[in-house]
N, C-alpha and C positions, 0 to 999 in steps of 0.2 A: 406288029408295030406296037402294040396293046404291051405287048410283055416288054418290050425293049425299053419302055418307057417307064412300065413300073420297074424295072432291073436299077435303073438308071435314079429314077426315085428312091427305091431303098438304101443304092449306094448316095447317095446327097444328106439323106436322114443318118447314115450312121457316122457321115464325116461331122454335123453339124453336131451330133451327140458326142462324137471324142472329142470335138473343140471346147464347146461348153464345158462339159465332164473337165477337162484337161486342167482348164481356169480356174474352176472350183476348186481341184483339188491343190494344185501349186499353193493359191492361197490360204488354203486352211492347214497344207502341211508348212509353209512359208509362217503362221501364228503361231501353231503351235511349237517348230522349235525356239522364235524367238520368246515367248510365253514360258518356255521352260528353262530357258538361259538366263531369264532376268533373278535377282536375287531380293529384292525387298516389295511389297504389295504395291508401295506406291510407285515404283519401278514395270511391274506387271500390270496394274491399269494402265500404265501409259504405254506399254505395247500391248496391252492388250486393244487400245484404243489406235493405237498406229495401224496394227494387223488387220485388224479391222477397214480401216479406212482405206487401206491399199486392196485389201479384196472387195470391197466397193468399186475405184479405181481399173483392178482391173476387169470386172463384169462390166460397169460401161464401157469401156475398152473393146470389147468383148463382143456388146452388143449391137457394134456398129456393124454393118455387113460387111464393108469393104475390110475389114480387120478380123472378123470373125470366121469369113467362107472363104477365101482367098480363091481359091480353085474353083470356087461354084459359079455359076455364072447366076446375078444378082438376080434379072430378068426370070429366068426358068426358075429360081425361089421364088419369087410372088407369082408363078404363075401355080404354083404346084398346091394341089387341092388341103394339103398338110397347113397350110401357111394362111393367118387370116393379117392383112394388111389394112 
């Protein structure tokens, strides 16, 4: 029972690590092509400062559970010894 349960845990931790993982990278690949499209500085601060604000955007997003774990069951997260609530 012991092992079924950590099996069960380690897969939980590596879906929560590609979600997060996943988020991050969209929006910092999502900055850097609009960052590289813009043509003048003050054009680039201000996607700079959009890209930005949307990968904020989407990490709260992100870090709501019901949007984050879809598949995990919320309950079995906060019970699992990984998770300080």
């Amino acid at each position: 029972m012991y092992r079924r349960e950590l099996q069960r845990t380690t897969s939980d931790l590596a879906e929560i690590q590609s979600v997060i993982g996943a988020g991050i990278l969209s929006g910092i690949q999502m900055l850097a092509s609009t960052f590289l499209r813009s043509e003048h500085e003050s054009a680039q601060a201000l996607t700079l400062h959009t890209g930005l604000q949307a990968l904020r955007e989407n990490m709260k997003h992100l870090r709501k559970p019901e949007n984050a774990f879809p598949k995990l069951s919320w309950e079995r997260l906060k019970r699992s010894h990984y998770c300080v609530f």
